[in-house]
C-alpha positions as CSV (number, residue, x, y, z in Angstrom):
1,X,9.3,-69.0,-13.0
2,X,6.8,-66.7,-12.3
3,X,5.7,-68.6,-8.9
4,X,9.5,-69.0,-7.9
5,X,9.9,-65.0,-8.1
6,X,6.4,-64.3,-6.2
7,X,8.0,-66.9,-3.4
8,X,11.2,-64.9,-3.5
9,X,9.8,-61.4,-2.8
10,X,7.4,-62.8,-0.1
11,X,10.1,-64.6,1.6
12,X,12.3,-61.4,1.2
13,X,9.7,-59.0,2.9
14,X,9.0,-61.0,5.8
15,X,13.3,-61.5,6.5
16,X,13.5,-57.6,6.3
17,X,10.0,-57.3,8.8
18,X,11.8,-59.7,11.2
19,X,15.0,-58.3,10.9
20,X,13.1,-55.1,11.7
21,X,11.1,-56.2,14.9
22,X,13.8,-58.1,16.4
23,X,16.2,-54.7,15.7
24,X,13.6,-52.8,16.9
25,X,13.2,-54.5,20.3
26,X,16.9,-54.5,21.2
27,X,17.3,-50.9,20.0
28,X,14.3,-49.8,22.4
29,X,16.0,-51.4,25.3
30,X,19.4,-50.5,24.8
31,X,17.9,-46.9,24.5
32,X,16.7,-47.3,27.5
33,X,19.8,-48.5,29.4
34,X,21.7,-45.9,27.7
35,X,19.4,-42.7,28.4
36,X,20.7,-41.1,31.9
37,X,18.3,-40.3,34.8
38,X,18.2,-36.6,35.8
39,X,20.6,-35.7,38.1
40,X,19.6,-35.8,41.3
41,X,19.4,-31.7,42.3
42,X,20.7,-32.2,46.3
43,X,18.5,-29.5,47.3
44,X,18.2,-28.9,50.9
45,X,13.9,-28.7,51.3
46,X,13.2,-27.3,54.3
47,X,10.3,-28.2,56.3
48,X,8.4,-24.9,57.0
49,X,9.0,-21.1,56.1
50,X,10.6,-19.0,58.6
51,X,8.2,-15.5,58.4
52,X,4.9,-18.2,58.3
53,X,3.0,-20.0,61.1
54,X,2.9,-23.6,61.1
55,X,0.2,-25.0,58.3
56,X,-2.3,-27.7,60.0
57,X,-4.5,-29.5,58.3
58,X,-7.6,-27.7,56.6
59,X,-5.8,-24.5,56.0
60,X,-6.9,-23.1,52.6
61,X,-4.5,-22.9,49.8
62,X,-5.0,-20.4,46.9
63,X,-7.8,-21.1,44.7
64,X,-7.5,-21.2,40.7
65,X,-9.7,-18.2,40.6
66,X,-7.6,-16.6,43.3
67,X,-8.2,-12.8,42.7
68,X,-11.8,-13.4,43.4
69,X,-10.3,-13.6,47.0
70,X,-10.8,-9.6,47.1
71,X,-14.1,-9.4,46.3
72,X,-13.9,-7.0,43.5
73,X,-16.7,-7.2,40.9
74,X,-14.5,-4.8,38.5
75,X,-11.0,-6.5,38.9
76,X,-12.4,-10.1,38.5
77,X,-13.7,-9.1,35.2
78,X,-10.4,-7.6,34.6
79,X,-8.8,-10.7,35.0
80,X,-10.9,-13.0,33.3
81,X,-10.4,-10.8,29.8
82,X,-7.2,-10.8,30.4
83,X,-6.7,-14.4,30.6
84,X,-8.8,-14.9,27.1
85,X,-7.1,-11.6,25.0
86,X,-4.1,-11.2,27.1
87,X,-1.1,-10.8,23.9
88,X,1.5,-12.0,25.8
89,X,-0.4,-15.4,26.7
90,X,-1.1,-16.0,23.3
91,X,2.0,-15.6,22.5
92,X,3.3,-18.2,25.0
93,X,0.3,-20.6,23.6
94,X,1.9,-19.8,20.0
95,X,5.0,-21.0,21.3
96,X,4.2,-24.2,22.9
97,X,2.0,-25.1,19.5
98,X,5.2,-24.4,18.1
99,X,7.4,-27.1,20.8
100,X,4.5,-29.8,19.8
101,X,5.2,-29.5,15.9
102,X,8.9,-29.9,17.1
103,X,8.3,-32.9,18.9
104,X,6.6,-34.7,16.3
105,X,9.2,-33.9,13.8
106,X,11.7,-35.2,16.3
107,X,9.5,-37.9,16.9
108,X,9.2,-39.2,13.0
109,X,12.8,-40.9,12.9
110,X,11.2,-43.7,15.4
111,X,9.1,-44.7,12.5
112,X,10.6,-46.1,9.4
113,X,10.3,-43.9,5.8
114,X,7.6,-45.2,3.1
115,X,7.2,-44.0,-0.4
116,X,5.8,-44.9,-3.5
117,X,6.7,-43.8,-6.8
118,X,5.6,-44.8,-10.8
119,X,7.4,-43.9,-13.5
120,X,6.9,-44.3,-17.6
121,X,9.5,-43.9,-19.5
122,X,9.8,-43.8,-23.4
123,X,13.2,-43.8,-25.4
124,X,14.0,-44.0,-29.0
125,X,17.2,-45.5,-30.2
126,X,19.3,-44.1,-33.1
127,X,18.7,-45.2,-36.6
128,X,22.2,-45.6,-37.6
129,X,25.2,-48.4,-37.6
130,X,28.8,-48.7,-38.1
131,X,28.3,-49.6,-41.7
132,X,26.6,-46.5,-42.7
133,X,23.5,-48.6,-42.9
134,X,20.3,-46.5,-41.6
135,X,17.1,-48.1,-40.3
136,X,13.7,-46.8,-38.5
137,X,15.2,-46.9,-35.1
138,X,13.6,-48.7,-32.0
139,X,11.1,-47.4,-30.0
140,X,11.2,-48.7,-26.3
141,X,8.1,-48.1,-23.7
142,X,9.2,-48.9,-20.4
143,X,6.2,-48.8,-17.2
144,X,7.1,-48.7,-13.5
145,X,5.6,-48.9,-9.9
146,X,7.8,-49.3,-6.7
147,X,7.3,-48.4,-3.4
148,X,10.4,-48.2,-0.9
149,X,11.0,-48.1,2.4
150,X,13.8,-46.9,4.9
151,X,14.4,-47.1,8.7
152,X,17.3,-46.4,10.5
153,X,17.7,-48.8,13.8
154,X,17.7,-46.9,16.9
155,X,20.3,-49.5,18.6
156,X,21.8,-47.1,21.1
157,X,18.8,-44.8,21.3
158,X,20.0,-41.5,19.7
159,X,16.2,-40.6,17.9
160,X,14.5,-42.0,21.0
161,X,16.6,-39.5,23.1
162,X,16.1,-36.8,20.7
163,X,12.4,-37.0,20.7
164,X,12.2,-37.1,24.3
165,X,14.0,-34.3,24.4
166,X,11.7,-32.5,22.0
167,X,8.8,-33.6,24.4
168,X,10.4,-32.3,27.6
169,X,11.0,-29.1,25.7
170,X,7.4,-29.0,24.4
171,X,6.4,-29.4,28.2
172,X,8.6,-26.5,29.4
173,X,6.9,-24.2,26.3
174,X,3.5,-25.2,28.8
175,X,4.4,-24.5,32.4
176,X,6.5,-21.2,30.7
177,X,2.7,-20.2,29.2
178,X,1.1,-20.2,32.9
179,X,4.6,-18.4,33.8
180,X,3.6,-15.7,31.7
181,X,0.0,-15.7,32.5
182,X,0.9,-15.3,36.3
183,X,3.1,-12.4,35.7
184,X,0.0,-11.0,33.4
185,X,-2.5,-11.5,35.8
186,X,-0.4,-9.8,38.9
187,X,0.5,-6.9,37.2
188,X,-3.0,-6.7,36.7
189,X,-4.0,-7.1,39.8
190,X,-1.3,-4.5,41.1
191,X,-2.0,-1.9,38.3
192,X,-5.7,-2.0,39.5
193,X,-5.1,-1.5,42.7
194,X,-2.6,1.4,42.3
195,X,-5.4,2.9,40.2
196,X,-7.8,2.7,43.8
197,X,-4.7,4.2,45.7
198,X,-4.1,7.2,43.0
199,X,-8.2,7.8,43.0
200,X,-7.9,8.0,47.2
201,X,-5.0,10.1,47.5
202,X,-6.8,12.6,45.1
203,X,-9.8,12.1,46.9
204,X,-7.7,13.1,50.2
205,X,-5.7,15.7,48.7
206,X,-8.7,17.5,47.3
207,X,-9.9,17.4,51.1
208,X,-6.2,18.8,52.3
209,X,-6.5,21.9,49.7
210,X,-9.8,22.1,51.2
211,X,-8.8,22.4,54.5
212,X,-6.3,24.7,53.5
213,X,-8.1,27.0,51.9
214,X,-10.3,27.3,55.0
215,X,-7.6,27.7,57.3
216,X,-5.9,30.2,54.4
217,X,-9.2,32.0,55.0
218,X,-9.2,32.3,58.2
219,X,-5.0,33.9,58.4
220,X,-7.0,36.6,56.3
221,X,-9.5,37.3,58.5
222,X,-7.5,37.6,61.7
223,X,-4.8,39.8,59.6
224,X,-7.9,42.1,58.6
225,X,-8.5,42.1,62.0
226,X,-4.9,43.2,62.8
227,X,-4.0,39.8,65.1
228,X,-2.4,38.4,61.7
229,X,0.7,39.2,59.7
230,X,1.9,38.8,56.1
231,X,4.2,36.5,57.4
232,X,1.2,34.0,58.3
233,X,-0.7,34.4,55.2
234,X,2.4,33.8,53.0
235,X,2.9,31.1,55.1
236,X,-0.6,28.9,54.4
237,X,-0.6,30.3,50.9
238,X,3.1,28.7,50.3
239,X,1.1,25.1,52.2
240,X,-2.1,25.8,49.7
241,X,-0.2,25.9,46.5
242,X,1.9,22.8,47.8
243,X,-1.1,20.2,48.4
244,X,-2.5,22.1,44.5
245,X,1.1,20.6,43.1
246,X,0.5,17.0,44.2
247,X,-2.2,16.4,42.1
248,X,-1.0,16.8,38.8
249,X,1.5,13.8,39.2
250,X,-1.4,11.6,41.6
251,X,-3.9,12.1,38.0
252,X,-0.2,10.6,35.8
253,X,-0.1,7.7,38.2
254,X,-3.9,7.2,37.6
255,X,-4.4,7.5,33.8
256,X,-0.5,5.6,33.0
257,X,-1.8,2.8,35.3
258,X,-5.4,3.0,33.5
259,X,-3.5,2.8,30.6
260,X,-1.1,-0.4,31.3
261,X,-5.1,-2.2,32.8
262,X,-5.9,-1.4,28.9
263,X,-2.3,-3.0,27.0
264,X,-3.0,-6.3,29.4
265,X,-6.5,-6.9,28.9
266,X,-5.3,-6.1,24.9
267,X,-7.3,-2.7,24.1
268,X,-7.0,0.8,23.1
269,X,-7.0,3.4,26.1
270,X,-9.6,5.2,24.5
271,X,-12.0,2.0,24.6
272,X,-11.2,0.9,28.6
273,X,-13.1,2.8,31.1
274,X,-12.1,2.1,34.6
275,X,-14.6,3.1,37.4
276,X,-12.4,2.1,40.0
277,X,-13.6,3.4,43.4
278,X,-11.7,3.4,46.8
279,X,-9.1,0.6,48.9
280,X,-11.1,0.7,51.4
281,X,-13.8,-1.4,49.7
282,X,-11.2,-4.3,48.8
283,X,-11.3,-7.4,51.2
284,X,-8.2,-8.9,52.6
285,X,-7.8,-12.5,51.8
286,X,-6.3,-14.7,54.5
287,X,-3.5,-16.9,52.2
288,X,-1.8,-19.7,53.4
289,X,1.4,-20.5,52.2
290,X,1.6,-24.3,52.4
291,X,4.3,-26.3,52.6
292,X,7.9,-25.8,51.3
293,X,7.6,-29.2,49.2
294,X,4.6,-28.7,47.8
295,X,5.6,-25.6,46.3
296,X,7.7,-27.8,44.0
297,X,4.8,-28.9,42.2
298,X,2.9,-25.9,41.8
299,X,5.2,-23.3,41.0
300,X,5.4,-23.1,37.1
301,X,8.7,-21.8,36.8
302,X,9.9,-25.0,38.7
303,X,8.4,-27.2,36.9
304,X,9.2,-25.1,33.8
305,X,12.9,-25.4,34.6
306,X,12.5,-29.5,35.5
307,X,11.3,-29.8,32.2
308,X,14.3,-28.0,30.5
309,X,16.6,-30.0,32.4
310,X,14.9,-33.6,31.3
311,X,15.2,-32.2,28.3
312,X,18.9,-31.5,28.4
313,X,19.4,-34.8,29.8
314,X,18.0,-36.6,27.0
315,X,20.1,-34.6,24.6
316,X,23.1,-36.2,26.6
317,X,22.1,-39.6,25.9
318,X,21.5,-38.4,21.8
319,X,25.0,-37.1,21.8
320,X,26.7,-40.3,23.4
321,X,25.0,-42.6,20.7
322,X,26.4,-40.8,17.9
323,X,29.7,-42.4,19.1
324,X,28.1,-45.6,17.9
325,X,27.7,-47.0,15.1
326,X,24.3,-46.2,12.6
327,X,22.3,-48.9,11.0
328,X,20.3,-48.5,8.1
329,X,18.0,-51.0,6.6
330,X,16.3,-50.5,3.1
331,X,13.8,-52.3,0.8
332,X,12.5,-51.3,-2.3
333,X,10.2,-53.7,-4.0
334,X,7.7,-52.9,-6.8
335,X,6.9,-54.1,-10.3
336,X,8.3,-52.9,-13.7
337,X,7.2,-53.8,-17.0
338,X,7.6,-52.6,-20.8
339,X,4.0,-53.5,-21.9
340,X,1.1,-51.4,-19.2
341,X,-1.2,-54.7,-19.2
342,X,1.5,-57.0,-17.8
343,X,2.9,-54.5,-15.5
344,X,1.4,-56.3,-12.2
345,X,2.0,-59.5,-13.6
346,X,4.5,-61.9,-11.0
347,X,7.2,-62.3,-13.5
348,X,7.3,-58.3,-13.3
349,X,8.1,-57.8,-10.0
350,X,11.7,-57.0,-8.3
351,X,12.9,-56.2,-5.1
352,X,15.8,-55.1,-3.2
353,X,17.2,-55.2,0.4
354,X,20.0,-53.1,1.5
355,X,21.6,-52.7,4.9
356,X,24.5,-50.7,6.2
357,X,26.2,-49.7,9.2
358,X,28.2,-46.3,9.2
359,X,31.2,-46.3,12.2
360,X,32.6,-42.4,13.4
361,X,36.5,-43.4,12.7
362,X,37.4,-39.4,12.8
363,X,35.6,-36.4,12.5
364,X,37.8,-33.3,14.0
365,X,36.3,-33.8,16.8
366,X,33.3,-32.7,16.4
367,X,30.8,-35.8,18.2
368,X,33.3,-35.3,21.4
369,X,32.8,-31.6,21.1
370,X,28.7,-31.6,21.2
371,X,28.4,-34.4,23.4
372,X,30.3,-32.2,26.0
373,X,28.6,-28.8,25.0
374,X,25.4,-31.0,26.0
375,X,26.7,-32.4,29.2
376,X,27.9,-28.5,30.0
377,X,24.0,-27.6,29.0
378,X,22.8,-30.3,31.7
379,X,24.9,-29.0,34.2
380,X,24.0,-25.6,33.5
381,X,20.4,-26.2,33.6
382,X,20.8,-28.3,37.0
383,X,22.7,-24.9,38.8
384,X,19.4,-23.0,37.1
385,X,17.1,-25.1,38.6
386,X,18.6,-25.1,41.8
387,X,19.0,-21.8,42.0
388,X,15.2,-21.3,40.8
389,X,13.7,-23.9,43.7
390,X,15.8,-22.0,46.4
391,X,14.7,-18.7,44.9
392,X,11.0,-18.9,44.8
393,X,11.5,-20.0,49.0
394,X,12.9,-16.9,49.7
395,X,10.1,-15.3,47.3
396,X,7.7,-16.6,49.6
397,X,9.2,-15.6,52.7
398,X,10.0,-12.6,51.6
399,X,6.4,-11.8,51.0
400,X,5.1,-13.1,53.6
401,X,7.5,-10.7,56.0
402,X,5.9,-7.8,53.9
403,X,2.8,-8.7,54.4
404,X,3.5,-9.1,58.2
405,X,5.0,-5.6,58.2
406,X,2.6,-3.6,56.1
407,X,-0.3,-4.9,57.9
408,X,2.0,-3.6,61.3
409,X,2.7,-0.4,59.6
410,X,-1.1,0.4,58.4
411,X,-2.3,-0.5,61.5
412,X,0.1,2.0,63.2
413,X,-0.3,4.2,60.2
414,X,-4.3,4.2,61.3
415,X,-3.2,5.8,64.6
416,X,-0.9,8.5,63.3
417,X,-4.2,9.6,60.9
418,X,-6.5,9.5,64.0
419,X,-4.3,11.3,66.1
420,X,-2.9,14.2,63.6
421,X,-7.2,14.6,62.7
422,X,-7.9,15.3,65.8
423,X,-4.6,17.6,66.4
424,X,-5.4,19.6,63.2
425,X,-9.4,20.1,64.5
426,X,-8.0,21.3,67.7
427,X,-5.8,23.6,66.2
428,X,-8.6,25.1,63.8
429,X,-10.7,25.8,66.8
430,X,-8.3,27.7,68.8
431,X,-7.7,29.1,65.2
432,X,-10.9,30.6,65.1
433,X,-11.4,31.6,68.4
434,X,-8.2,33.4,68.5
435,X,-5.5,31.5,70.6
436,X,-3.7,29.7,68.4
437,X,-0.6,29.8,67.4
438,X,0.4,30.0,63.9
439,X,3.3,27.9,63.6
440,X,1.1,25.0,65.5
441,X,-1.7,24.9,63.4
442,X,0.7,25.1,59.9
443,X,2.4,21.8,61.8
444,X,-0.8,20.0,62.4
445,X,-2.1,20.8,59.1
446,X,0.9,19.4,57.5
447,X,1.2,16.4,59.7
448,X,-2.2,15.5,59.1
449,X,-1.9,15.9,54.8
450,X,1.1,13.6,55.4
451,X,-0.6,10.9,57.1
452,X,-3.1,10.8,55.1
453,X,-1.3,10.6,52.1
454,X,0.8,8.1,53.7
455,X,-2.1,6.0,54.7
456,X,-3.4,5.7,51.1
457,X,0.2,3.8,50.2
458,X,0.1,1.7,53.0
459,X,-2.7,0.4,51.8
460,X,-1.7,-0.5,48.6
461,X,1.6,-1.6,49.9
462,X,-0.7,-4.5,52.0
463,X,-2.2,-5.3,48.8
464,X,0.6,-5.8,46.3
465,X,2.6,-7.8,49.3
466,X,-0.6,-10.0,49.0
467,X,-0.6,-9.9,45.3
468,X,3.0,-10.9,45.6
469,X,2.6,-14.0,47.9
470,X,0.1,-15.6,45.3
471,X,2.9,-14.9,42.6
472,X,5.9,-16.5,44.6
473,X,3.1,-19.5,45.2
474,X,2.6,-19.9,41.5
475,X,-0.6,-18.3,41.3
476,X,-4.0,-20.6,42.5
477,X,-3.1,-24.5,43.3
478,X,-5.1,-27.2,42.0
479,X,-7.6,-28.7,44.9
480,X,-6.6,-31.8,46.9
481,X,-8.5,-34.6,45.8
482,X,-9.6,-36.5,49.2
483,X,-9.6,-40.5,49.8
484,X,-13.1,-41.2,48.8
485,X,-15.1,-42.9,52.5
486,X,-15.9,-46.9,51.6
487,X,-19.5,-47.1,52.2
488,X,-20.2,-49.4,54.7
């Protein structure tokens, strides 16, 4: 007996493991017929961008380290803090730990469900009968161990689709953390380089109330000398106090922006000290844009959104298979015994196989309903992505036409400041020696402040447009890796 019932539960364990391997090989396939493709976007790539020359080989792409490119010992600091502290990348990195756990939960109805369990029970039986009869009762010790196992068959690959679509979802939480570092790190970069611009037009309007003052000086003299008026000293005076009430709102610009350096690089105002310094001491890096296609692969919002829409697709394929039926297997095996010394003994063991297939026959509704809120999610994500690749094109050539132009304008903006200086000394000389006129010199003055001023944010108008074609790129692309030369 006891060798008949070990031969039983052997026998029974390996039909369930076959049953389970041979399930589990059709269900993988069928999973795999039944999961759709991603859709195929129809995007119209085109093969160079309109503001850019054409890219030959050799032509440097952005680096990893790509702010380096300006040769800024204070901002590359800057920017490696902020990539280690920054709050709102660890956030991002928070959230994609979060998307893994997901996945592997996802990811656990693949693998079947083991437990084991032991149990004693004792129970006492009453001491009474239908005759009125007492007696001592019975006393009944009962010993347990089991250990059970579940696994529902993926036959039309609803779990498999699921978990991919965790995955994909987990790989979108990635590419959306270098999303958020690239934002970080270009406001950076542009809040640094505002704080050069606010020092320079301080510097420049500290010079203007200079000059001022000396030409204010000056109106005095030749109205103590009676060749002046009132008129022309109320004039310079009403130009004096003007260039005095631009610098209250230049020294705003430059401790806010000081300020927003110190929130991205995660400190206290009071701890960051900025020494800045002057535009003119930041190189210009030569950026190439590339080619169209290959901003596929680097921008992380693409690839972000390709990764949402995978994922959307393989919640499509879920939703269709819970039109199908479920199969569930079960086993429970295990020994059970009322004495503890023959509880592993063969004549104490029992086992139990169960399986059962549950068919949708009507449910409101609702399985039609979420399989075509998912197919609506697909198609929603597909116009997004779309709209995302065709975007970030236009990003590009958008920035690339303002770095064209700014570089035009400061280069023409360079003239206006050499010609108005040279104007304005002119007019200070005749000034002094008594044959100016008034109105002319207040004009040159002001033209000059002006274009100087205006200089200082054409600068930093060239800059940011930079700053902005290394955003629409996707930050610093990842080096080519050459065909290694066979030696000979």
């Amino acid at each position: 007996m006891a060798r008949e019932g070990r031969t039983g539960l052997v026998a029974g364990w390996r039909r369930l493991l076959r049953s389970l391997a041979a399930f589990g090989v059709v269900a993988s396939s069928a999973g795999c017929i039944l999961t759709q493709d991603i859709p195929d976007p129809a995007l119209d790539v085109p093969q160079g961008y309109k503001a850019a020359r054409l890219t030959r080989p050799g032509d440097a792409t952005p680096t990893l380290d790509w702010w380096r490119g300006f040769r800024s010992k204070e901002l590359t600091q800057l920017m490696e803090e902020a990539q280690t502290v920054n709050l709102d990348i660890a956030a991002a990195v928070a959230r994609f730990r979060q998307a893994d756990a997901q996945a592997r939960v996802a990811g656990a109805a693949l693998l079947p469900s083991v437990s084991a369990g032991g149990s004693e029970t004792y129970s006492r039986t009453s001491g009474s009968s239908a005759s009125g009869l007492t007696n001592g009762g019975r006393e009944v010790v009962n010993f347990s161990a089991s250990l059970s196992a579940s696994y529902q068959l993926d036959f039309w690959g609803q779990n498999r689709d699921a978990a991919q679509a965790a995955e994909e979802t987990a790989v979108a939480n990635r590419f959306d953390r270098e999303v958020v570092a690239l934002t970080s790190l270009t406001t950076l970069a542009n809040a640094y380089f505002t704080v050069l611009a606010s020092q320079d037009r301080l510097r420049t309007a500290q010079r203007n109330i200079a000059s001022a003052e000396r030409i204010l000086n000056a109106i005095k003299d030749r109205f103590k000398a009676g060749t002046g008026t009132d008129l022309d000293v109320a004039q310079q005076e009403s130009v004096l106090a003007n260039q005095r009430a631009l610098v209250p709102p230049l020294r705003q610009a430059l401790d806010q922006n000081v300020n927003a350096l110190a929130v991205l690089v995660s400190r206290p105002p009071e701890s960051v000290r900025v020494a800045g310094g002057t535009l003119n001491a930041i190189a210009i890096p030569r950026v190439t844009p590339g080619l169209p296609s290959e901003l596929l692969t680097q921008r992380p919002d693409i690839r972000r959104q390709e990764a949402q829409l995978a994922s959307a697709t393989a919640n499509v394929g879920s939703a269709r298979a819970q039109f199908f039926p479920s199969i569930q297997l079960t086993g429970q095996g295990g020994y059970q015994s009322s004495a503890l010394v023959s509880l592993f003994q063969p004549h104490a063991a029992f086992f139990s196989l169960v399986g059962s297939a549950t068919q949708p026959i009507f449910d409101g509704g609702k399985i039609l309903g979420n399989f075509e809120f998912t197919k609506a999610k697909q198609d929603e994500l597909l116009q997004t992505y779309r709209k995302t690749v065709i975007q970030s094109f236009s990003d590009v050539d958008n920035a690339l036409v303002a770095i064209r132009e700014t570089t035009r304008k400061l280069q023409l903006q360079r003239v206006v400041v050499t010609a108005s200086r040279r104007a304005f000394e002119l007019a200070e000389q005749q000034l002094r020696a008594g044959t100016a006129d008034i109105v002319t010199v207040l004009n040159t003055q002001l033209t000059l402040f002006q274009a100087e001023d205006a200089y200082s944010q054409a600068q930093l108008a060239r800059l940011q447009a930079i700053v902005s074609l290394y955003q629409a790129l996707g930050g610093g692309w990842e080096p080519k890796m050459e065909r290694p030369v066979d030696a000979l």
